[in-house]
C-alpha positions as CSV (number, residue, x, y, z in Angstrom):
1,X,175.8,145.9,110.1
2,X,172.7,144.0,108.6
3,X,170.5,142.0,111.6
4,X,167.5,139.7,111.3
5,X,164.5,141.5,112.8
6,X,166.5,144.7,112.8
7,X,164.6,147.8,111.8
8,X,166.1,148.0,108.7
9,X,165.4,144.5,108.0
10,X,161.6,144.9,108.9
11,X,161.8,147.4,106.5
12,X,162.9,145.4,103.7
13,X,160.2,143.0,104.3
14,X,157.1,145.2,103.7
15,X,156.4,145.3,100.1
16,X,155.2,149.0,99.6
17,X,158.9,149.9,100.8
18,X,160.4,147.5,98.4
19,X,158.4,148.5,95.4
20,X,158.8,152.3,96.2
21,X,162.9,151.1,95.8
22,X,164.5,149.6,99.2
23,X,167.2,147.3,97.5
24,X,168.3,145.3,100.2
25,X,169.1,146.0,104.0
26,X,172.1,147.4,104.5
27,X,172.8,150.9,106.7
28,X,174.1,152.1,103.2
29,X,170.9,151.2,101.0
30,X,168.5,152.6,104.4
31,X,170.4,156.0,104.5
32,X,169.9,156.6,100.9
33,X,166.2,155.3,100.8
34,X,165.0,157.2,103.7
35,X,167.4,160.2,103.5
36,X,168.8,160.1,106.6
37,X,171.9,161.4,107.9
38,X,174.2,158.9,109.7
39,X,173.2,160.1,113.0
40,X,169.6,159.7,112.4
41,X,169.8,156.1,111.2
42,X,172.3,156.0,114.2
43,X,169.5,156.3,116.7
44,X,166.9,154.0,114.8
45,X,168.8,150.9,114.3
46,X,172.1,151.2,117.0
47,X,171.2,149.6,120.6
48,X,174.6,151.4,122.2
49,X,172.2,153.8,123.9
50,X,169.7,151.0,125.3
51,X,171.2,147.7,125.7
52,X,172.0,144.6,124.1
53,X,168.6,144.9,121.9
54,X,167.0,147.7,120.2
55,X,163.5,147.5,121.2
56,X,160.5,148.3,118.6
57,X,159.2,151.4,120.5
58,X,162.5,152.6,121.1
59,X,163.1,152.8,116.8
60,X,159.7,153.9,116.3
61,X,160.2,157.1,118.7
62,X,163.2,157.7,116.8
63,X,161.7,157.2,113.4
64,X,159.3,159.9,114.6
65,X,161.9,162.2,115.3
66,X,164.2,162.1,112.6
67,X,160.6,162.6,110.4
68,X,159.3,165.2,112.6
């Protein structure tokens, strides 16, 4: 389920997030790291909803919500 340029892989690449403990990116590792139920990360990283490709907005909207 990993991507390049997924939002899970952007993830991984920001050092803060990787020194606060992100291992890898995986759907497994991002679930446990954020806390997020599988419905949440459902809706940040899955383009089923939107199309062949997840745009950026569209996560960050939903990393809003599942935060908020």
């Amino acid at each position: 389920m990993r991507g390049d340029g997924s939002p899970i892989s952007v993830a991984l690449a920001d050092p803060i997030l990787r020194d606060e403990g992100l291992k890898d990116d995986s759907y497994g590792e991002a679930k446990r790291f954020f806390e997020l139920t599988d419905n949440q990360l459902h809706e940040i990283v899955c383009y089923c909803h939107v199309g062949e490709t997840m745009q950026s907005s569209r996560a960050a909207l939903s990393v809003r919500a599942a935060i908020g």
